[in-house]
C-alpha positions in Angstrom: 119.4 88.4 66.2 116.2 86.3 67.0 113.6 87.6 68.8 112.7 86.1 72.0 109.8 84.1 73.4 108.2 87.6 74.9 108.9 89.3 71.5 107.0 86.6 69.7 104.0 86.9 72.0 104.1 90.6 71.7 103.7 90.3 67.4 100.5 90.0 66.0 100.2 87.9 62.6 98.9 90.7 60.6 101.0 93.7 60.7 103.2 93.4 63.7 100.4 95.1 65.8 99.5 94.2 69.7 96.3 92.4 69.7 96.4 91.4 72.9 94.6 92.4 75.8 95.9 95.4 78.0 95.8 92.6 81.1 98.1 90.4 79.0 99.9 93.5 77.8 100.7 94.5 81.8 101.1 91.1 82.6 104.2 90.2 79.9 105.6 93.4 81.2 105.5 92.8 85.1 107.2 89.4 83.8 110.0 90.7 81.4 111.1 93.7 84.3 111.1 90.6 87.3 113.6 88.8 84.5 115.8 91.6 83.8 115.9 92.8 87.5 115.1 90.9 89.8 116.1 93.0 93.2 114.3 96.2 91.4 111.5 94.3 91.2 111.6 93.3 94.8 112.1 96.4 95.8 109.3 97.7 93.8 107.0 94.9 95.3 108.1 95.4 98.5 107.6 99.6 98.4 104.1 99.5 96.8 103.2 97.2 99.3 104.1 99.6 101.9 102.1 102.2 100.5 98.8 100.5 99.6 98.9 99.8 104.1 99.5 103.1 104.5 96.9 104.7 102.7 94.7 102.1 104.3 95.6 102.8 108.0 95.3 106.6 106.8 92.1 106.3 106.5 88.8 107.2 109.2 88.2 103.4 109.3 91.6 102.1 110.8 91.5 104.6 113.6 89.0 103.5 116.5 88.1 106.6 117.0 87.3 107.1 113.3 89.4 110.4 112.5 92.4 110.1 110.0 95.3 109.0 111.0 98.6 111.6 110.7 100.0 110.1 107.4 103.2 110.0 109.1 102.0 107.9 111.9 100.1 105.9 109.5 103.5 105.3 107.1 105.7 104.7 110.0 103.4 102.0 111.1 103.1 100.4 108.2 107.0 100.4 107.5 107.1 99.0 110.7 104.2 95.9 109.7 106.1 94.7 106.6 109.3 95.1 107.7 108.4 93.0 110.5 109.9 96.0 113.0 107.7 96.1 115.8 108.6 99.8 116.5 105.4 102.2 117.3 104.4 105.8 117.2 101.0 105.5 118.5 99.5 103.2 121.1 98.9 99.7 118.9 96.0 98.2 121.9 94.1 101.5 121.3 94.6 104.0 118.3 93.7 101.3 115.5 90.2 99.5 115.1 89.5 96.4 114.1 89.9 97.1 110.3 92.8 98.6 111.2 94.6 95.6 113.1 93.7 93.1 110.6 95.4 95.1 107.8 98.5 95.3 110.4 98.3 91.4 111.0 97.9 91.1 106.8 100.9 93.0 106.7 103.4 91.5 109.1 102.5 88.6 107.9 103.6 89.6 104.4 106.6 91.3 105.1 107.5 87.8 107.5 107.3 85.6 103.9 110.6 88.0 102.9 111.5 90.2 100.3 112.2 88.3 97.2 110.3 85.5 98.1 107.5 87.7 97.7 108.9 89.2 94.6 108.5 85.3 93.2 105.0 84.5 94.3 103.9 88.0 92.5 106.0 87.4 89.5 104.5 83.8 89.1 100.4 84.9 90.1 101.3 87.5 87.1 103.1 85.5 84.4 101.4 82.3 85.2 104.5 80.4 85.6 107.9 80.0 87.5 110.2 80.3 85.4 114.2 79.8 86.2 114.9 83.2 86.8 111.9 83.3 89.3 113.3 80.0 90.9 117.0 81.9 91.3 115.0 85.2 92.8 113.1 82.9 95.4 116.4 80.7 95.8 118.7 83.8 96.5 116.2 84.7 99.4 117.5 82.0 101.1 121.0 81.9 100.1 122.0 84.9 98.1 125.6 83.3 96.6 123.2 80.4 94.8 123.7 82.8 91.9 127.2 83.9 92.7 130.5 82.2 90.1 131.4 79.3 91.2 129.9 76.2 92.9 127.5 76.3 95.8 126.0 73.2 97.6 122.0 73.0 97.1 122.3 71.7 100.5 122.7 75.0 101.7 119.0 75.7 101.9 116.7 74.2 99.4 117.3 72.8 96.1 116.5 74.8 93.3 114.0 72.5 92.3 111.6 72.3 95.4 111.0 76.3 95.2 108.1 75.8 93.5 106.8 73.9 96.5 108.6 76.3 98.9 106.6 79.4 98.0 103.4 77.6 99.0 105.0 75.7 101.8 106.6 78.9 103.6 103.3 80.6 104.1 101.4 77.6 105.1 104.3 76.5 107.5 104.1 79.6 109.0 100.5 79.4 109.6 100.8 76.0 111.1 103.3 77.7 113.5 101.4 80.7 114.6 98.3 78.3 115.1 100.2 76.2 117.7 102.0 79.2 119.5 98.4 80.5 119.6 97.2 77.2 121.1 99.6 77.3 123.7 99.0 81.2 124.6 94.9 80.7 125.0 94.9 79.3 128.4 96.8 81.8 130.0 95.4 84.7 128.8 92.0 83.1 129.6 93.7 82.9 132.8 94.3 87.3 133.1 90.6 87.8 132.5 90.2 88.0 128.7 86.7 86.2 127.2 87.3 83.5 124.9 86.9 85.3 121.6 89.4 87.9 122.8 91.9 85.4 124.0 92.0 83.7 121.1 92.5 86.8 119.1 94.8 88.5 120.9 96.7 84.8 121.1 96.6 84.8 117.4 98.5 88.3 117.0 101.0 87.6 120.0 101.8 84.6 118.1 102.2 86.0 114.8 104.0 88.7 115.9 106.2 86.8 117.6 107.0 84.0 114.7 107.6 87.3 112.4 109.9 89.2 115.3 107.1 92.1 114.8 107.3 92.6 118.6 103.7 94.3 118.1 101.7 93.9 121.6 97.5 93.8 121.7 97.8 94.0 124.8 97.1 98.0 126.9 99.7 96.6 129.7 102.0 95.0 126.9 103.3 92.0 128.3 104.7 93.8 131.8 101.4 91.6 133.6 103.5 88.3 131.9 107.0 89.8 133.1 107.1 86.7 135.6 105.4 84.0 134.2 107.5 81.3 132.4 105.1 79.8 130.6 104.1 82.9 128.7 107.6 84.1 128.2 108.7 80.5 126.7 106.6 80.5 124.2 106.8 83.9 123.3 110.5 83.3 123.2 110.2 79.7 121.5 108.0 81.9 118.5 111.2 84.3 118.1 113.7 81.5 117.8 112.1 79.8 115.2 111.6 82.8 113.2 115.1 84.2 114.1 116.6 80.9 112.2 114.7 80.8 108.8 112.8 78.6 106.7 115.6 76.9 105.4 116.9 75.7 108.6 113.7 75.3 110.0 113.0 72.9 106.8 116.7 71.2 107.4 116.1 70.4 110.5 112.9 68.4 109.6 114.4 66.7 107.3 116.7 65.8 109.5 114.7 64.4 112.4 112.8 62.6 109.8 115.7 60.9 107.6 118.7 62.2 109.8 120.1 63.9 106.2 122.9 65.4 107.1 123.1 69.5 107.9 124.6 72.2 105.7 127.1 74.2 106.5 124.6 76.9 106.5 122.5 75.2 109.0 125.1 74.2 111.5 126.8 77.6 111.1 123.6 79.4 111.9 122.2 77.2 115.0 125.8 77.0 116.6 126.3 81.4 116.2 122.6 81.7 117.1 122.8 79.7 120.6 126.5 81.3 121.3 124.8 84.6 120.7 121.8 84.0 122.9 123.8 82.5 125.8 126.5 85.5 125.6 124.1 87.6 125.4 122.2 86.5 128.3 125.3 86.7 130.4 126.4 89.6 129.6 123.1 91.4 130.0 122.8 89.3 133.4 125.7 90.6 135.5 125.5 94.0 133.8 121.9 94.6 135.4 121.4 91.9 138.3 121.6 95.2 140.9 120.0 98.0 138.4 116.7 98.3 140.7 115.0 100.3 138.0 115.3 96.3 135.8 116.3 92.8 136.9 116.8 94.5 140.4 113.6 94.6 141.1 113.0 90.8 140.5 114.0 88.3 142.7 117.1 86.6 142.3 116.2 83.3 140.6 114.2 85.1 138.3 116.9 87.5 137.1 118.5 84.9 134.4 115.4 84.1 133.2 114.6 87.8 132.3 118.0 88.2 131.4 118.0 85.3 128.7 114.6 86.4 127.5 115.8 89.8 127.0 118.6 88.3 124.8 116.2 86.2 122.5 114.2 89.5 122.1 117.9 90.9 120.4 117.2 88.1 117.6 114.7 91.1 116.5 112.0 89.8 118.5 110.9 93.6 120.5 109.2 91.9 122.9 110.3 93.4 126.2 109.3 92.9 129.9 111.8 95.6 131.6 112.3 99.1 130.8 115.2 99.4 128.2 115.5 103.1 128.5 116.4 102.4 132.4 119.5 100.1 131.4 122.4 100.9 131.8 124.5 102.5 128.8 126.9 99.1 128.8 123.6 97.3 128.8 122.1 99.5 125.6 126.0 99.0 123.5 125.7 95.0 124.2 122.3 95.1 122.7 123.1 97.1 120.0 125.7 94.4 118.8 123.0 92.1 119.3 120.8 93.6 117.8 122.8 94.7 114.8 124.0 91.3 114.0 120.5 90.1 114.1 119.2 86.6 113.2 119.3 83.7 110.6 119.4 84.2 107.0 116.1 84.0 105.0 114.5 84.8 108.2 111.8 86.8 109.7 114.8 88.8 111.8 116.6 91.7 110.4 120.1 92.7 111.1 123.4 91.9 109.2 122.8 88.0 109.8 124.4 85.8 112.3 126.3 83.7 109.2 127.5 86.8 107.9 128.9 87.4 111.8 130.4 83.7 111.4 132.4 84.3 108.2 133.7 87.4 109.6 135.1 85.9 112.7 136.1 82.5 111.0 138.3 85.2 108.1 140.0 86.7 111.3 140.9 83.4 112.8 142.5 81.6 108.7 144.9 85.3 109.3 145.5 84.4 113.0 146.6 81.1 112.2 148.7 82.0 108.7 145.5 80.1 106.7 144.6 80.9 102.9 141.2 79.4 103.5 138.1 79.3 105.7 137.5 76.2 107.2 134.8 75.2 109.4 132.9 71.9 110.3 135.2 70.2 107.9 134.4 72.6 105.0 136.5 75.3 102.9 134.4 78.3 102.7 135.2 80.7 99.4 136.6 83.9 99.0 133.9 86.0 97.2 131.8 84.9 100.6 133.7 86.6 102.7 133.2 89.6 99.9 129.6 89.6 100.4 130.0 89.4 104.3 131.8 92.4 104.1 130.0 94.9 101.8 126.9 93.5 103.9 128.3 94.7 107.3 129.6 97.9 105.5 126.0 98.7 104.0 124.4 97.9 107.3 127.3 100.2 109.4 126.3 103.2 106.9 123.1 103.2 106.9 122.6 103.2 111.0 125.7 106.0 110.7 123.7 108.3 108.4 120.5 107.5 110.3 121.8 108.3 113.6 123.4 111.4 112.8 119.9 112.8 111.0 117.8 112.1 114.2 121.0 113.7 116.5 120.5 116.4 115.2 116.5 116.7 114.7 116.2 115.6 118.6 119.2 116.4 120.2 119.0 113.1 122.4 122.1 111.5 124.1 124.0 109.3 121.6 123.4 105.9 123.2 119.5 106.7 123.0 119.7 107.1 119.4 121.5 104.5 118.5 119.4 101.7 120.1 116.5 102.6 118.5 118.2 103.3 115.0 119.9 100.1 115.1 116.8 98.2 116.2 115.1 100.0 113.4 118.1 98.7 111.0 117.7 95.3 112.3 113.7 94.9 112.4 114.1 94.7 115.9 111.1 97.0 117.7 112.8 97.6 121.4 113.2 100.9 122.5 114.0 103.1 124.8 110.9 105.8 123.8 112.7 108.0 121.4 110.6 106.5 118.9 107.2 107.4 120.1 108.8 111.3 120.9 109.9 112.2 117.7 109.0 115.0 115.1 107.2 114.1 112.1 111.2 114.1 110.2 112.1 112.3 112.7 109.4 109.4 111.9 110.5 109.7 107.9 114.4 109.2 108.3 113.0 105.9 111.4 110.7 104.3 108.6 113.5 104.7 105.6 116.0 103.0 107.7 113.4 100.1 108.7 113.1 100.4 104.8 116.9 100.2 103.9 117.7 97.8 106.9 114.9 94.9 106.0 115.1 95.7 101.7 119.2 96.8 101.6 121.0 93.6 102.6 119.0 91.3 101.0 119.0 92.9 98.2 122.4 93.9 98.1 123.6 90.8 97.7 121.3 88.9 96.0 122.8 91.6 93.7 126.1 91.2 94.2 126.1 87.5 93.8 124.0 88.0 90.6 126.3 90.8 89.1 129.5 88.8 88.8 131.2 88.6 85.4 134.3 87.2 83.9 137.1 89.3 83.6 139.4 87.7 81.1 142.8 89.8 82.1 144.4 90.3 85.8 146.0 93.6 86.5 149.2 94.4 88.2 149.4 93.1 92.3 150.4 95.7 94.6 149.8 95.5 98.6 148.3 98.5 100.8 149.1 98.6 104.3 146.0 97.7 106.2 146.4 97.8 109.9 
């Protein structure tokens, strides 16, 4: 067997020993494991990343008042930075100083690039190079079946030669992003009394939170003093969107209005679920609360829908929120939670199960309606092992907020429809709540910040390793049918 290209690097010329330098030594190794493994190696990235903010906002200089912060308050919140949740167990305006806010922008920032993505850009600053494995890792952010058996259109999202370019496009793009969603905030919180410096800071954070679906708010009054204006809310909203639908859409759709290329089925399936979603959402949300007093009650009536459809962006995973969700009704919280649940766009700043994932589920049902073998949408056949990895997602995703909500039932003893908002918004990335979060017990916190954890690192990784796990199996075993239904 001949070695390979790592095994030659690692042999010296005289004797087989390692001459080289413990730097190159680490960095060969950091290489080989990203290779072999590349969701471990996300995961691992991902995880210490998590930690190193942690033990930085546990320490005297994060908190404003300079004590230590409770490391479970400190681990929670930094759980909650890079896995863009927005969720919060201490006041954000006041508890954290200024170090202390920057390393929470840093990180939400970082978390908003996404998991593998990140994984590449640390496996090509350490082995110097982007190799093809690398280039499927950053691919399968944005369309885990890239890697899957059979063929896959490299329309779908990027080609697999412009991820080079993408890794230093996404984080730039998003930059350029937050700067004009910042742009557009400065006036008006110059406007509520702020001095120039602290409008455009606190613009800044509103915007990057917002791009990422953090949901994190600057602000002491959060953004109840904005609950009426439509300016504010727009943008905030218009900063969700574009985050909820995902760099490779967001990339599509430029290409688009600057050649008029045509759009993927990924693309189209994505923007025509996301605005359905939105709209029913919106409606639904609408006429449950137009005469709760204690939400859109309280406003007057033209002003209703527009809380109502901002309230339905914020499902996206946004976590911005401008009523009082713990004041909805329990109809209200169970539409959200499906909202929230299914989440945004894949390769996205949201969380959730994915609204293509939704769409392949619904378009299965409708082939077995209709007596169909195949999915077919927007003039496409969509493949079988698809719809496999739609389902083990949804399945992971249903387990995880299961086990999570049945943990904190019995730590808090809270009704049921509390508990599950705020464990499926901390699936999902989401950040609304209806103040469990900030009430619970230190255990409490832990089993909150593993399912942030499992709910922004699972799916993704899930089936980037499913698609990548697929081998041949050169014999077919015996057919027999179970009855399902």
């Amino acid at each position: 067997m001949r070695p390979g290209r790592a095994d030659l690097r690692r042999r010296s010329l005289r004797g087989g020993r390692d001459e080289r330098s413990f730097l190159a030594r680490l960095r060969d190794g950091f290489d080989d494991f990203a290779r072999s493994s590349p969701s471990r190696f996300a995961i691992l990235v991902f995880t210490s990343l998590i930690t190193i903010l942690a033990l930085l906002l546990a320490t005297p200089w994060a908190a404003r008042d300079r004590q230590p912060t409770d490391f479970a308050d400190a681990l929670f919140t930094a759980v909650s930075a890079i896995c863009v949740t927005g969720l919060t167990t201490v006041d954000m305006s006041t508890h954290w100083s200024t170090f202390g806010n920057v390393a929470i922008l840093i990180g939400l920032q970082v978390g908003g690039i996404g998991v593998l993505t990140l994984a590449s850009i640390l496996g090509l600053v350490v082995s110097r190079r982007l190799g093809l494995r690398q280039r499927l890792i950053a691919a399968s952010d944005t369309n885990p079946a890239r890697s899957h058996a059979g063929p896959v259109s490299e329309s779908q999202a990027v080609r697999l030669g412009e991820i080079g370019g993408l890794l230093a496009t996404v984080a730039l793009s998003a930059l350029i992003i937050e700067v004009i969603l910042m742009l557009a905030l400065i006036p008006r919180l110059l406007l509520y009394g702020l001095d120039p410096w602290g409008a455009i800071w606190k613009s800044f954070y509103f915007a990057a939170s917002a791009f990422t679906n953090t949901g994190f708010v600057p602000t002491e009054a959060g953004v109840e003093p904005f609950a009426t204006d439509p300016w504010f809310l727009a943008v905030i909203a218009f900063g969700v969107f574009l985050g909820s639908l995902g760099f490779p859409v967001i990339f599509a759709l430029l290409r688009w209005a600057k050649s008029r290329a045509r759009l993927s089925l990924h693309v189209k399936l994505t923007l025509v679920t996301t605005i359905g979603l939105l709209f029913l959402g919106a409606i639904a949300i609408g006429l449950l609360e137009w005469d709760n007093p204690q939400t859109l009650g309280s406003q007057t009536p033209w002003f209703r829908p527009v809380t109502a459809l901002f309230t339905s962006f914020m499902t996206r995973s946004g976590g911005f929120s401008t009523i009082d969700i713990d004041q909805t009704d329990g109809s209200t919280k169970l539409v959200m939670d499906m909202l929230m649940f299914v989440g945004g766009g894949s390769a996205s700043t949201a969380g959730g199960i994915k609204v293509t994932t939704l769409a392949v589920l619904f378009l299965a049902a409708f082939a077995e309606a209709k007596g169909d073998n195949d999915m077919q949408v927007f003039e496409r056949r969509i493949p079988v092992d698809v719809l496999r990895l739609a389902v083990s997602v949804v399945l992971w995703g249903a387990t995880i907020v299961a086990t999570s909500s049945i943990i904190i039932l019995r730590i808090t003893h809270d009704p049921l429809d509390r508990v599950l908002f705020d464990v499926i918004s901390a699936f999902a990335t989401c950040g609304l709540s209806t103040g469990l979060t900030e009430s619970l017990p230190d255990a409490g916190k832990y089993v909150l910040a593993a399912t942030m954890w499992a709910g922004r690192v699972g799916t993704v990784t899930l089936a980037a390793a499913l698609a990548a796990a697929q081998r041949r199996q050169l014999y077919t075993r015996a057919e027999e049918r179970p009855i399902v239904g």
